[in-house]
C-alpha positions as CSV (number, residue, x, y, z in Angstrom):
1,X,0.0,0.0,0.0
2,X,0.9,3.5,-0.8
3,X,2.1,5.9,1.8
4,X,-1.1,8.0,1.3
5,X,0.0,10.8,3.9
6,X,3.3,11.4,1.5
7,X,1.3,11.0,-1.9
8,X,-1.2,13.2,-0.5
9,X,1.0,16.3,0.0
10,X,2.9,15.5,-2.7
11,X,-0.4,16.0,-5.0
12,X,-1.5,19.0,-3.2
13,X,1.9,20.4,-3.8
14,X,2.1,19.6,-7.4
15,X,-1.1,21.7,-7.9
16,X,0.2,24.4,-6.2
17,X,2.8,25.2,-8.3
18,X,0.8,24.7,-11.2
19,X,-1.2,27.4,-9.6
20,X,1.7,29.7,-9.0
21,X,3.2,28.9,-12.9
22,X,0.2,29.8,-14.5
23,X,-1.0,32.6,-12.0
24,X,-4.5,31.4,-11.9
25,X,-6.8,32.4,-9.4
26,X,-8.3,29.2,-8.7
27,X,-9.2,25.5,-9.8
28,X,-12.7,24.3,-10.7
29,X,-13.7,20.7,-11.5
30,X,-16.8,18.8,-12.5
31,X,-18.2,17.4,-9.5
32,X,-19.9,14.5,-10.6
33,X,-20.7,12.7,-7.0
34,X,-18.2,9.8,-8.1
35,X,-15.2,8.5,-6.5
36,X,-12.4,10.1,-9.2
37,X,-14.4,13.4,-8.7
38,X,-14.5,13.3,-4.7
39,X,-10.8,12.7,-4.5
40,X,-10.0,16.0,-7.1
41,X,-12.0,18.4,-5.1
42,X,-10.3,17.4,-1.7
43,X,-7.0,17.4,-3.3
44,X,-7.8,21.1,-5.2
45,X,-9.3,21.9,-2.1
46,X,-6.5,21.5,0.4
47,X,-4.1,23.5,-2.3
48,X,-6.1,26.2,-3.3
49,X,-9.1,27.6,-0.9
50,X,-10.7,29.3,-4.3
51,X,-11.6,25.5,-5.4
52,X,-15.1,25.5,-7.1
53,X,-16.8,22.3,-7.9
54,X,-20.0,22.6,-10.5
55,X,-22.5,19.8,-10.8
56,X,-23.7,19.7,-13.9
57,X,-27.0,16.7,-14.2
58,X,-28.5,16.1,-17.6
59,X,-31.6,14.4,-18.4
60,X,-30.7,11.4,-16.4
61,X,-33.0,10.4,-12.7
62,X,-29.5,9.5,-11.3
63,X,-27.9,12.6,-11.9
64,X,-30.4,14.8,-10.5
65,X,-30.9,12.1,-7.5
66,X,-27.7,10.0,-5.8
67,X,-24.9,11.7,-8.0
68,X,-25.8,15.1,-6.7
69,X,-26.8,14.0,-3.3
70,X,-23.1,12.4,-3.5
71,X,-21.2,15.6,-4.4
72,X,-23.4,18.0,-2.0
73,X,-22.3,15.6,0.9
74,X,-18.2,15.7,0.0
75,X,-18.6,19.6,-0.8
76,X,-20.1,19.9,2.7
77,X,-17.4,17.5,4.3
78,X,-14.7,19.2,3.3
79,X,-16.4,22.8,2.7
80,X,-16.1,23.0,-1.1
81,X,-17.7,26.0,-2.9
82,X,-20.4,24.1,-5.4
83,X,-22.5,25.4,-8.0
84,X,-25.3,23.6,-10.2
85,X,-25.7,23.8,-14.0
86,X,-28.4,22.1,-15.5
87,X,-27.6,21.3,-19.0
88,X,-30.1,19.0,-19.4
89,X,-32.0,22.1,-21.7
90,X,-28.6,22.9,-24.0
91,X,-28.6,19.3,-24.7
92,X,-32.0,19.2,-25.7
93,X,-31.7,22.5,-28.3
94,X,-28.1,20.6,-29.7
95,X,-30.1,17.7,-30.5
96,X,-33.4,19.6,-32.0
97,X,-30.8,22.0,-33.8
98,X,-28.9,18.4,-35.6
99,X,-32.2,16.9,-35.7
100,X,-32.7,15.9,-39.8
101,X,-29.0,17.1,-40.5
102,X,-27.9,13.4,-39.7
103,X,-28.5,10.4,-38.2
104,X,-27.4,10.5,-34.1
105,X,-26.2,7.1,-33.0
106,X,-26.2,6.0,-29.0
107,X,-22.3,7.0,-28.9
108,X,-22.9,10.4,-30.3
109,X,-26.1,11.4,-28.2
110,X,-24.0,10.2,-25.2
111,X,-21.0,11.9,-25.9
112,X,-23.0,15.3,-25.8
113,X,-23.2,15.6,-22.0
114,X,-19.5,15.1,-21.4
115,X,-18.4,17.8,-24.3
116,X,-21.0,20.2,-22.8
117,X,-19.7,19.8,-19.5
118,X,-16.2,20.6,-20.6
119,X,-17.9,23.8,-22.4
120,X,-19.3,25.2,-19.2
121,X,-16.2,24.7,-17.1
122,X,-14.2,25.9,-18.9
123,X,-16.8,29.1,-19.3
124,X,-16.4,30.0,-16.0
125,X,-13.0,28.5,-15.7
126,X,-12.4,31.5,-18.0
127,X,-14.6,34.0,-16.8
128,X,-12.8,33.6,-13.2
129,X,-9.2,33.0,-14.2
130,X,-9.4,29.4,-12.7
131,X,-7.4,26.4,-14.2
132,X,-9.7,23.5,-14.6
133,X,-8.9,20.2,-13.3
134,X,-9.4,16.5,-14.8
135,X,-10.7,13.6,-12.6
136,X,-9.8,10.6,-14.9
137,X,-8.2,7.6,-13.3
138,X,-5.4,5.4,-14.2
139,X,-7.7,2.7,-15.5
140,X,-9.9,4.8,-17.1
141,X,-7.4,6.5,-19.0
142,X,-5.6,3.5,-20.2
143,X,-9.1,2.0,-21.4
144,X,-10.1,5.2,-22.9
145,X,-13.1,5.1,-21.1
146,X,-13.8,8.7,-21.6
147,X,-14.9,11.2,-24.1
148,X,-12.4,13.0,-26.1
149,X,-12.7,16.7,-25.9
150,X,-14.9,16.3,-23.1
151,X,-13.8,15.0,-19.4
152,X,-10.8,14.0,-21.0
153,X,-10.3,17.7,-21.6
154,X,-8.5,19.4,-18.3
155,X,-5.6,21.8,-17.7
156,X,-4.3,19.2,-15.1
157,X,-5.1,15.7,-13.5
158,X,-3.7,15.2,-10.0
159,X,-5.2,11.5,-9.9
160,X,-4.3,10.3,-13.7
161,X,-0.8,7.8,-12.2
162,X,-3.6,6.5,-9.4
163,X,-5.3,2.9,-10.1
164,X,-9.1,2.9,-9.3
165,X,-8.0,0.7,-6.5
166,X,-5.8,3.3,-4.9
167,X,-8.4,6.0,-5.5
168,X,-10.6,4.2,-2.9
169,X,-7.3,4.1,-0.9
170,X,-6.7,7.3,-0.5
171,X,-10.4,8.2,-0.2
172,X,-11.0,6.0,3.1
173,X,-7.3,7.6,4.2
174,X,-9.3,10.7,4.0
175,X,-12.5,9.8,5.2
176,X,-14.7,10.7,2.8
177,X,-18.3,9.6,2.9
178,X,-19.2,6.3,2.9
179,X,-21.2,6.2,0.1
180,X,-18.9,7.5,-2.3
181,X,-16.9,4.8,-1.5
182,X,-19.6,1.9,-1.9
183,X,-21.3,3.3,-4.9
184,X,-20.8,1.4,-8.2
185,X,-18.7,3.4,-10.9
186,X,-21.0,5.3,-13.2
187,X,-20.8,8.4,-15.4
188,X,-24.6,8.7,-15.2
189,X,-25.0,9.1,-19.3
190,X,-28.4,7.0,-19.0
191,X,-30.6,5.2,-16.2
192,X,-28.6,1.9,-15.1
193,X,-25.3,2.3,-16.8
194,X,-22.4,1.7,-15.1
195,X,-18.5,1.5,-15.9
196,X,-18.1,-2.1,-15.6
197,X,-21.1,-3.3,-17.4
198,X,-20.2,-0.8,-20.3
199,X,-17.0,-1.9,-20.6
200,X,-17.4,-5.8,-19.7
201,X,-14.5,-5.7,-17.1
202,X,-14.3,-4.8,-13.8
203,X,-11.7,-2.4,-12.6
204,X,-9.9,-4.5,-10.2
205,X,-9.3,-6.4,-13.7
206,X,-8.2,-3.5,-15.1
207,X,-5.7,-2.5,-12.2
208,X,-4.5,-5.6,-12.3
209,X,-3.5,-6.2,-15.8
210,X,-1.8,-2.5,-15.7
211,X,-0.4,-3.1,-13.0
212,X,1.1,-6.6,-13.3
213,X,0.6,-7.6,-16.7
214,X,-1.5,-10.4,-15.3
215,X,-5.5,-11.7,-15.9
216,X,-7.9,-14.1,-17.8
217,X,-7.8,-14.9,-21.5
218,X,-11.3,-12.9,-21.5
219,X,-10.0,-10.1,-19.5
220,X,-6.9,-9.3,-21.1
221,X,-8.6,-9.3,-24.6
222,X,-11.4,-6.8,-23.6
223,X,-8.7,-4.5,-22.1
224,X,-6.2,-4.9,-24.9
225,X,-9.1,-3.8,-27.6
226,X,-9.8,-0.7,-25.3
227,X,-6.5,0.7,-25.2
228,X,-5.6,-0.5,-28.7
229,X,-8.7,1.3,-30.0
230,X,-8.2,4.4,-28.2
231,X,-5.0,5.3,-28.9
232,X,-6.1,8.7,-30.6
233,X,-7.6,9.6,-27.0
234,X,-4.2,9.6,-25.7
235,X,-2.1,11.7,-28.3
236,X,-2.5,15.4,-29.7
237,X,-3.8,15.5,-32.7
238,X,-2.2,14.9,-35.7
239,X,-0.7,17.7,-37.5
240,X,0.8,18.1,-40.8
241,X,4.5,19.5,-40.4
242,X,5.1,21.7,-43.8
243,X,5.4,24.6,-41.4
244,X,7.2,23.4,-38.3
C-alpha cells in the first residue's frame, strides 16, 4: 500500500505550483458525485481555498438524484464551494438543432453531456481565471473510457498515475463519505449504466493487468481492444508539419 499521507501532500503540492506557474486564481472541476471526482475536489481543495466544484446533471434520474446527493455531501465534508448547471435544456436544443441534418447514433447522443460539460467549465473556468482540473483515473485512462474533448479535456489531472483501487485508498485515508466509496462506478450518461457493465471488465481487472501484466484470457482481450482502439484519446492531434 501506498504511503497516502506522503502521496497526499505530494499531490497538493504539485497543484500548487501549477497554480503559481500559471498565475490562476483558482481551480474548478466537474463534480460528478463519483469516487475520481471526490478525490480532485479534496486534493484542489486543500491547495487552493478558491476551489469551485459545479454539478452539472442532464436528463438522467441518477444525476439529479444519488450523484448530486453524493457531491453536495463531499462539498459539505470538506467545505467546497459548489455550483449547479443544469444542461439538461442545452442538450435538448443541440439535438433539436442536428435533428434531420444526420443520423445520431447512441455513442454520439451520449458523448453530448460530457463535451457540454467541458464547455461550461471551462466558461467560468475562464470568466474567473481558474485552471480546470481532470478527474480521470489510471484505468480509465488506459481504457479510454472517456470522451475526447470532453472529461478527457482538463488543464491538469492530479489523480491520472492512481489505479481505481488506490483511489478508494486514498479516499478512506481521507474519510470521505461512505457512500462514495460503496457506490458502483458510473458516469450517469443514461438510467442503469455503469462503468463495468459498459465496458465488460471490472476495474480491479483493469488494475491488475496495468499493474502486473497479469488476468484471464477474456479479460486481457477486452482490455487490450480498449486501449488499442483508443490510442487517438491519448495523443495530440495529428498535425501536418510543412510549417514546423
Amino acid at each position: 500500500m501506498k504511503d497516502y499521507k506522503k502521496e497526499l501532500e505530494n499531490r497538493v503540492a504539485f497543484i500548487r505550483n501549477l497554480l503559481k506557474e500559471s498565475g490562476a486564481k483558482g481551480i474548478i472541476y466537474g463534480n460528478s458525485g463519483g469516487k475520481d471526482s471526490a478525490l480532485v475536489g479534496i486534493l484542489c481543495k486543500k491547495a487552493c481555498d478558491n476551489t469551485t466544484g459545479i454539478i452539472m446533471p442532464c436528463e438522467s434520474k441518477r444525476n439529479f438524484g444519488e450523484d448530486m446527493k453524493d457531491g453536495l455531501d463531499v462539498a459539505r465534508q470538506f467545505d467546497i464551494e459548489t455550483r449547479t448547471v443544469d444542461i439538461t435544456p442545452v442538450k435538448a436544443e443541440l439535438l433539436k438543432a442536428l435533428d434531420g441534418k444526420t443520423e445520431l447514433n447512441r455513442s454520439a447522443v451520449s458523448n453530448i453531456a460530457p463535451r457540454l460539460r467541458m464547455t461550461t467549465l471551462y466558461a467560468i473556468g475562464a470568466a474567473e481565471g481558474k485552471l480546470v482540473a481532470g478527474t480521470g483515473n489510471r484505468a480509465e485512462t488506459y481504457m479510454g473510457y472517456f470522451t475526447k474533448w470532453g472529461d478527457g479535456g482538463c488543464d491538469f489531472n492530479p489523480i491520472i498515475d492512481l489505479t481505481v483501487g488506490e483511489v478508494y485508498e486514498c479516499l478512506a485515508y481521507l474519510g470521505a463519505p461512505e457512500n462514495i466509496i460503496k457506490k458502483a462506478p458510473s458516469a450517469g450518461l443514461f438510467e442503469g449504466q455503469t462503468d463495468e457493465a459498459d465496458m465488460g471488465v471490472t476495474y480491479a481487472a483493469i488494475d491488475k493487468y496495468i499493474t502486473t501484466g497479469q488476468g484471464t484470457e477474456h479479460d486481457i482481450q477486452i482490455i487490450d481492444r480498449y486501449h488499442r482502439v483508443s490510442q487517438h484519446k491519448r495523443r495530440m492531434p495529428a498535425y501536418y508539419n510543412g510549417w514546423f
